[in-house]
C-alpha positions as CSV (number, residue, x, y, z in Angstrom):
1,X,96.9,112.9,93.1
2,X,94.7,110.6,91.4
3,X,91.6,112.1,93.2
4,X,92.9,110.8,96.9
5,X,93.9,113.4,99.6
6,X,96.9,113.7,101.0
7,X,94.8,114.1,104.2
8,X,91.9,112.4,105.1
9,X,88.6,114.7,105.7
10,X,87.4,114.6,109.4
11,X,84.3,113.0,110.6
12,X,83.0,111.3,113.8
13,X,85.5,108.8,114.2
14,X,83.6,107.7,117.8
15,X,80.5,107.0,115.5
16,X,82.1,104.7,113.3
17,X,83.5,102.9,116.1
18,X,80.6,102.8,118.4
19,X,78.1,101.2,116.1
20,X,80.5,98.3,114.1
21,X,81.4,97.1,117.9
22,X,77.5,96.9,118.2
23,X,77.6,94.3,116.1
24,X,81.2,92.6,115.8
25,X,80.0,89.3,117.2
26,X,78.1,89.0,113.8
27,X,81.0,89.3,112.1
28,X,82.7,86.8,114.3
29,X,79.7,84.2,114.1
30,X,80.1,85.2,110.2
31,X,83.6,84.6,109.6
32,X,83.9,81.3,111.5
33,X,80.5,79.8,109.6
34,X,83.0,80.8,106.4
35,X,85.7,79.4,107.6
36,X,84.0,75.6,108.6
37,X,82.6,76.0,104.9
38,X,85.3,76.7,102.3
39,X,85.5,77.2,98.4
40,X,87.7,76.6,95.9
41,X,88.8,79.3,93.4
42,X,85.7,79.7,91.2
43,X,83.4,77.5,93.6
44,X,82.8,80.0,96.0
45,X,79.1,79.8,95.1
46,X,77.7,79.2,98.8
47,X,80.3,82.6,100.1
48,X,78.8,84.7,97.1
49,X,75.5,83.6,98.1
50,X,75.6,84.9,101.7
51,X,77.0,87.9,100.8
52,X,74.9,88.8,97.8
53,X,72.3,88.5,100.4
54,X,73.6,90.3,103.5
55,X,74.4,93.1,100.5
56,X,71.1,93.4,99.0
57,X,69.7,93.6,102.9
58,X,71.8,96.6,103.5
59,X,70.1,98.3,100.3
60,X,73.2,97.5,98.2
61,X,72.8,97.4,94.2
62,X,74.4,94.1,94.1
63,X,75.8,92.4,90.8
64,X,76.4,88.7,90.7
65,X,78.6,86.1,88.4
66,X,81.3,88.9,87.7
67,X,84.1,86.7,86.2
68,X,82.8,83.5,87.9
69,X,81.6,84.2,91.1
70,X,82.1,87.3,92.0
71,X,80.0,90.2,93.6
72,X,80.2,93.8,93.7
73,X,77.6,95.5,95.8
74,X,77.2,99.7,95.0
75,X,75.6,102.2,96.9
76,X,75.5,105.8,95.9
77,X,74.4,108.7,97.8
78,X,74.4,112.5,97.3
79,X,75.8,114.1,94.4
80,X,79.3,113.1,94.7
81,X,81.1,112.6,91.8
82,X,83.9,110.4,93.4
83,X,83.7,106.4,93.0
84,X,85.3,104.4,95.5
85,X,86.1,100.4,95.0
86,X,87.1,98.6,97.9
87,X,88.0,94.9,97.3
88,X,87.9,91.4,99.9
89,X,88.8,87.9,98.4
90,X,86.8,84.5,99.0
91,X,88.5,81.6,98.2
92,X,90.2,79.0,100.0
93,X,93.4,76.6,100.1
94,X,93.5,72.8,98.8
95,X,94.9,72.0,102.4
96,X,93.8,69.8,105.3
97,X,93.3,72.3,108.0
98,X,95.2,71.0,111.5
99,X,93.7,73.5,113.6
100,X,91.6,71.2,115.8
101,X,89.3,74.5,116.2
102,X,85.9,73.9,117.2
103,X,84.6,75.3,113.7
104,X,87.5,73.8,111.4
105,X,86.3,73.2,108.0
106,X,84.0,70.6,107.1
107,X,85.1,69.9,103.8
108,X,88.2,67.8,103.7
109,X,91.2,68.8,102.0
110,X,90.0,72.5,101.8
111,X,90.5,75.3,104.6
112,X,90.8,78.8,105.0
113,X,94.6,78.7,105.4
114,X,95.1,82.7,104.2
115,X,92.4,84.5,105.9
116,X,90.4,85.3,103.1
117,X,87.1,84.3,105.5
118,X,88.4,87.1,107.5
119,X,88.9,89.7,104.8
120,X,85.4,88.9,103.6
121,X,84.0,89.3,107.2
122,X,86.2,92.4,107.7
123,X,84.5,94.3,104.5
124,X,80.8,93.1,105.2
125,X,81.0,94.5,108.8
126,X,82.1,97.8,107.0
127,X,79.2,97.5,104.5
128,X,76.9,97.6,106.8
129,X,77.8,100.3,108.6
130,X,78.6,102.7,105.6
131,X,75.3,101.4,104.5
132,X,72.7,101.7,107.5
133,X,75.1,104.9,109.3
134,X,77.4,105.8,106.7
135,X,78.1,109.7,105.9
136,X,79.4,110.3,102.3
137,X,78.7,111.5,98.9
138,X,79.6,109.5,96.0
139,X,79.7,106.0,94.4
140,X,80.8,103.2,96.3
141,X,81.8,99.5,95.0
142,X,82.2,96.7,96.9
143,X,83.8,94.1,94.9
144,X,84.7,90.5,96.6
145,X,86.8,88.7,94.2
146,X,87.1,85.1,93.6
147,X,89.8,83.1,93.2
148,X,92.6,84.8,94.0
149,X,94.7,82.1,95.3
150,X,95.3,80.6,91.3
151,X,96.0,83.5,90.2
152,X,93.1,84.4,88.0
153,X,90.3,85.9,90.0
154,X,91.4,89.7,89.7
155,X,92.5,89.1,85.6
156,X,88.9,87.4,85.3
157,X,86.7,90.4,86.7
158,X,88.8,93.0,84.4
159,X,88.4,90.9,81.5
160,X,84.2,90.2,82.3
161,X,84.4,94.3,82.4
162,X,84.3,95.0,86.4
163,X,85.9,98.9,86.0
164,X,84.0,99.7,82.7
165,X,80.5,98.0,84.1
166,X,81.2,100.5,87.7
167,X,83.9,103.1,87.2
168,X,85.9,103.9,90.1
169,X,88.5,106.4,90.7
170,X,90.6,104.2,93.1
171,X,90.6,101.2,94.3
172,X,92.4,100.1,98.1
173,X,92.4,96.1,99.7
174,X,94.1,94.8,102.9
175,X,95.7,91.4,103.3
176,X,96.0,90.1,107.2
177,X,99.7,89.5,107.8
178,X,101.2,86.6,110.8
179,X,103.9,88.0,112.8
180,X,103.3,91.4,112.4
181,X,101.2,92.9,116.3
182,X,97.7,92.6,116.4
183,X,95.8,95.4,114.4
184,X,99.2,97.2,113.7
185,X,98.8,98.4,110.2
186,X,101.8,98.6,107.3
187,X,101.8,100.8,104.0
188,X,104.2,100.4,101.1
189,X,104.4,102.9,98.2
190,X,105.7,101.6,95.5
191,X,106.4,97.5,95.0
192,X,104.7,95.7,97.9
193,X,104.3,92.1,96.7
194,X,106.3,90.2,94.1
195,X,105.2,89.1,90.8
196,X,105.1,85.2,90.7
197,X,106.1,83.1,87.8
198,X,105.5,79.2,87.8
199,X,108.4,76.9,85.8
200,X,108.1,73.3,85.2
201,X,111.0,71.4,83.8
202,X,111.6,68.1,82.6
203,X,115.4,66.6,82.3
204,X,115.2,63.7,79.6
205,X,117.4,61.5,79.6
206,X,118.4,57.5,78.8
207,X,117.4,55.3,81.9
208,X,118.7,51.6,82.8
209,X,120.5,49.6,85.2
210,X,121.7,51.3,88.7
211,X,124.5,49.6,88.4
212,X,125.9,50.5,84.5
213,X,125.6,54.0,84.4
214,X,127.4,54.6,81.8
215,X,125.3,52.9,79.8
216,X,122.6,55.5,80.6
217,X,121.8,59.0,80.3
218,X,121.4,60.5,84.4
219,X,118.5,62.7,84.4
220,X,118.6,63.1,88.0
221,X,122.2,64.1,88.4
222,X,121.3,66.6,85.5
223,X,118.8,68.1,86.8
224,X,121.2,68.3,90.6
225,X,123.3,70.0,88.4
226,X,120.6,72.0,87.2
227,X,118.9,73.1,90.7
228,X,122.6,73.9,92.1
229,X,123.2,76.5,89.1
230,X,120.1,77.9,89.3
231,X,121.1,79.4,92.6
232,X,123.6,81.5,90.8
233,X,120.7,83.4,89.0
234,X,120.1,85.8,92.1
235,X,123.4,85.7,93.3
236,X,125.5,86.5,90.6
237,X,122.6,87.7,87.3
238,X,120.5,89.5,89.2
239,X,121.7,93.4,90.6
240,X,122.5,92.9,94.4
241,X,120.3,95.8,94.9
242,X,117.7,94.4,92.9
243,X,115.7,91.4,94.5
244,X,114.4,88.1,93.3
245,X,113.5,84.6,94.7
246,X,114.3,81.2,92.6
247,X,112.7,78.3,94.4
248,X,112.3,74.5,93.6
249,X,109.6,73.7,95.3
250,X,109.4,70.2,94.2
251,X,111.8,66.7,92.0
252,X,110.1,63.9,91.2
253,X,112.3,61.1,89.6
254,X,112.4,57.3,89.6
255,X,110.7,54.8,91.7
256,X,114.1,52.1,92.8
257,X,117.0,52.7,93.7
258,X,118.9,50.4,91.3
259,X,117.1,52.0,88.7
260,X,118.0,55.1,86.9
261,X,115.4,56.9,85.5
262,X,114.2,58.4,81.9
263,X,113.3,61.8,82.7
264,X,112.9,64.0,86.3
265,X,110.5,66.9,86.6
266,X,111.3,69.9,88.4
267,X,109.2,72.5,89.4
268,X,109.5,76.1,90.1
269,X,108.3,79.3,91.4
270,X,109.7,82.6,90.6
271,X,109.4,86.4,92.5
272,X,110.4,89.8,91.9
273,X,109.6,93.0,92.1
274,X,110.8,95.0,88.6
275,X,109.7,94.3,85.3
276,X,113.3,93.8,84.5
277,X,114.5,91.4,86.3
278,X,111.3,88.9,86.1
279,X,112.4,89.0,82.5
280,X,116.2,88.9,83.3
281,X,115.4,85.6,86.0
282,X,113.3,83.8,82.9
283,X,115.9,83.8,80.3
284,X,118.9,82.6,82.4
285,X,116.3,79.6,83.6
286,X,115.5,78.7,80.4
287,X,119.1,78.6,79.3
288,X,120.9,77.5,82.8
289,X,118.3,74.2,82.5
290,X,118.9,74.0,78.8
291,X,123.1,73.9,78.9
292,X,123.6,72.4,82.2
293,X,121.4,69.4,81.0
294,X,123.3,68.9,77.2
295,X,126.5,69.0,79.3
296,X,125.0,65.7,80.6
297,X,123.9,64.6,77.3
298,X,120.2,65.1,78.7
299,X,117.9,67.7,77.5
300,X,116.0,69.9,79.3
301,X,112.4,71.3,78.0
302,X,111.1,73.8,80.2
303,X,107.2,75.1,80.3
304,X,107.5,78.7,81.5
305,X,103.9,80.2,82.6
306,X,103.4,83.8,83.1
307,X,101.7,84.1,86.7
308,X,100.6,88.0,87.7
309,X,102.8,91.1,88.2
310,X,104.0,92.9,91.2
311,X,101.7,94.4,93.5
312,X,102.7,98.3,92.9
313,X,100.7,100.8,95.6
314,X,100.4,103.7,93.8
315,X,101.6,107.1,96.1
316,X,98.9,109.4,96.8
317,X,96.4,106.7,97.4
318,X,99.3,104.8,99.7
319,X,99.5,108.3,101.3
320,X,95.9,108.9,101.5
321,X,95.0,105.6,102.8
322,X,98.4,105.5,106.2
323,X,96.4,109.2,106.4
324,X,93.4,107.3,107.6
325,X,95.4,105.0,109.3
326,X,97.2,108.0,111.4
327,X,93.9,109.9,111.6
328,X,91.6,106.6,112.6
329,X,94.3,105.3,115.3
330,X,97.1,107.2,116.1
331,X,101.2,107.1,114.8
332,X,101.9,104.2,117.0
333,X,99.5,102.3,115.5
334,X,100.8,102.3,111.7
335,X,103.9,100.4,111.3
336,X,107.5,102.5,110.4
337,X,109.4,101.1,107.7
338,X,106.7,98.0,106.6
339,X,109.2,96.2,104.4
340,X,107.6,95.0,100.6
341,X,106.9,91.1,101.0
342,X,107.7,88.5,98.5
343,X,104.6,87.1,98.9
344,X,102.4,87.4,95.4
345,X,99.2,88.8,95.1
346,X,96.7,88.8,91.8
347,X,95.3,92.4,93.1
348,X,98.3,93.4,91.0
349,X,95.8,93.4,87.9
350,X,93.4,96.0,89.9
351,X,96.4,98.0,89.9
352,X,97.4,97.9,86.2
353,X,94.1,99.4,85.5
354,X,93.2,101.5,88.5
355,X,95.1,103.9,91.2
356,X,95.1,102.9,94.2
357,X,97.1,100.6,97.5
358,X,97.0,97.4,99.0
359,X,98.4,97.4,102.3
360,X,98.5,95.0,105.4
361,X,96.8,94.9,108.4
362,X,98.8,92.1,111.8
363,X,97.5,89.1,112.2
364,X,99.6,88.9,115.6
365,X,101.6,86.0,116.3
366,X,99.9,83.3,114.2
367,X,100.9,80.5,112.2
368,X,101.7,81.3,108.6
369,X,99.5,82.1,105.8
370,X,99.2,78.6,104.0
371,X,99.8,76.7,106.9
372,X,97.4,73.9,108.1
373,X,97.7,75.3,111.9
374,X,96.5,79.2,110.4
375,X,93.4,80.7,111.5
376,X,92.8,84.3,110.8
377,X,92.6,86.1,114.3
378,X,89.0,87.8,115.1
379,X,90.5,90.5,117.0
380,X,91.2,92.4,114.1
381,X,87.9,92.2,112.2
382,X,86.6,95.3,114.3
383,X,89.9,97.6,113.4
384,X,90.0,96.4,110.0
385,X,86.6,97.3,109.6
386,X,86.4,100.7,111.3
387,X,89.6,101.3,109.0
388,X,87.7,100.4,106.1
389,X,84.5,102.8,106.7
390,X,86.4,105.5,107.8
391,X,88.5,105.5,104.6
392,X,85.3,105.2,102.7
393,X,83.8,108.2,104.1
394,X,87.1,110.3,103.8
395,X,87.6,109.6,100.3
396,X,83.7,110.5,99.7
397,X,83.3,113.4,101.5
């Protein structure tokens, strides 16, 4: 079972739950101070800072500049054999933030619009519990990751060496989730999050005069033609039991109206779950651009970028960690039937090298993740984090 139990030890679940309320408003007071001051992927030097500090406080071992700017803090105690990696991300959203709260972000343009402020809270609070009260016997890595909104954050700390420079058996993150009840918690074995793929294609064509256009080549009624066929790549390439999302997310073509263009730009993101069928959905882009733009007399070149891979929870940790769940809160409070979401996330790489699950925790009813109205709900820092110390101490007892 990849060291995880399918039950989780017992231990003083009061205790745990006691002495992070103590202290919650911390949290709070932290995560909004985040929050008014966000970072870009890889800028997150002023977020690393405080918690390479608040780490090293708590009598952490704490490693800095771990592809870019992450930080994993490691505390060991007893003679436990077991090593336990939990991960929180840090970065922040190129979006003006439209919350009118009283601690909105100072920097313009940039805002916590995903809740990774919250996530980073939610794993400090835990920290210093397991680190000042905590019962267990083993190795324990805290690693807050950078940049995970591009994509790269999670690839970045494998590559600078993360698992090989502290080992772990398993490795477990949360993500907060809008629309799902307040401190409800959802598991997934098996695909949770969809890989994401990025396309960008450019219809050339022969532009002129509005009003001769048959003296021209149409790139923008190629590329209509293009964005209507590509519809049919779910619907009629892709099994019906299978699943995959196609979106154009964004044309750009032409400035005047009496003018026809030389070339339109489409751009594209791609989801899915299997192996498969990302590779499936990719070649019947590439070729549904290429064709329906020479049946125009245009051509179509299109820049296909490899993004990250599904998020796959692995089943005895997914087991192991709705155990805690179960044990920590009761049934009620773990959803039934938490459905895979076609959201991407880059803790996919963890994965690929490491056991483990990445599971959800309700954000209540929120605005979106990515939205300029999104704030990450402090009600659930306190849950999250009693979650997250009492799964520590399971796994290492």
């Amino acid at each position: 079972m990849s060291g995880a139990s399918a039950r989780p030890a017992a231990g003083n679940n009061d205790q745990v739950e006691r002495r992070i309320l103590d202290t919650i408003d911390e949290f709070i007071e932290l995560r909004r101070d985040l929050h008014a001051h966000p970072e870009l992927a890889f800028e997150e030097e002023r977020t690393s800072g405080i918690v390479a500090g608040l780490l090293e406080s708590w009598g952490y071992k704490v490693t800095t500049g771990i592809g870019g700017t992450g930080v994993v803090g490691t505390l060991k105690r007893g003679e436990g054999e077991r090593k336990l990696a939990i991960r929180a991300d840090m970065d922040a959203l190129p979006i003006k933030e439209a919350t009118g709260l009283p601690y909105a972000s100072r920097k313009p343009g940039i805002m916590h619009a995903c809740g990774h402020d919250g996530h980073t809270a939610v794993l400090l609070a835990a920290a210093r519990y397991l680190a000042l009260n905590g019962h267990f016997s083993g190795t324990l890595n805290l690693i807050f990751q950078p940049a995970e909104e591009v994509g790269k954050g999670a690839q970045t700390m494998v590559q600078d060496g993360v698992f090989k420079r502290f080992p772990t058996d398993a490795i477990f993150g949360l993500h907060n989730w809008p629309g799902v009840a307040e401190g409800q918690f959802g598991f997934v074995e098996g695909p949770a999050m969809a890989s994401i793929d990025y396309a960008d294609i450019t219809v050339q064509g022969s532009g002129g005069h509005g009003a001769s256009p048959h003296l021209t080549v149409d790139p923008i009624v190629a590329s209509a033609s293009i964005i209507m066929a590509l519809q049919s790549v779910v619907a009629r390439n892709v099994d019906p039991l299978g699943t995959a999302v196609v979106t154009v997310g964004a044309i750009h073509g032409g400035q005047a109206a009496n003018v026809i263009p030389e070339s339109v730009e489409l751009a594209l993101t791609i989801r899915s779950y299997d192996e498969e069928i990302r590779a499936q959905v990719r070649e019947r882009i590439i070729a549904l651009a290429q064709t329906q733009a020479a049946s125009f007399g245009a051509t179509a070149e299109v820049d296909y970028r490899d993004g990250y891979p599904a998020v796959v929870n692995h089943a005895a940790e997914t087991a192991f960690a709705r155990a805690v769940a179960v044990d920590s809160f009761g049934a009620a409070r773990v959803e039934k039937d938490f459905a895979p979401r076609t959201a991407s996330e880059d803790f996919a790489n963890f994965l690929l090298e490491k056991p483990g699950s990445y599971l959800f925790v309700g954000n209540g009813n929120s605005a979106p993740l990515h939205s300029a109205k999104y704030n990450f709900n402090d009600a659930i820092i306190a849950p999250a984090a009693i979650y997250w110390a009492r799964l520590a101490q399971a796994y290492l007892s």
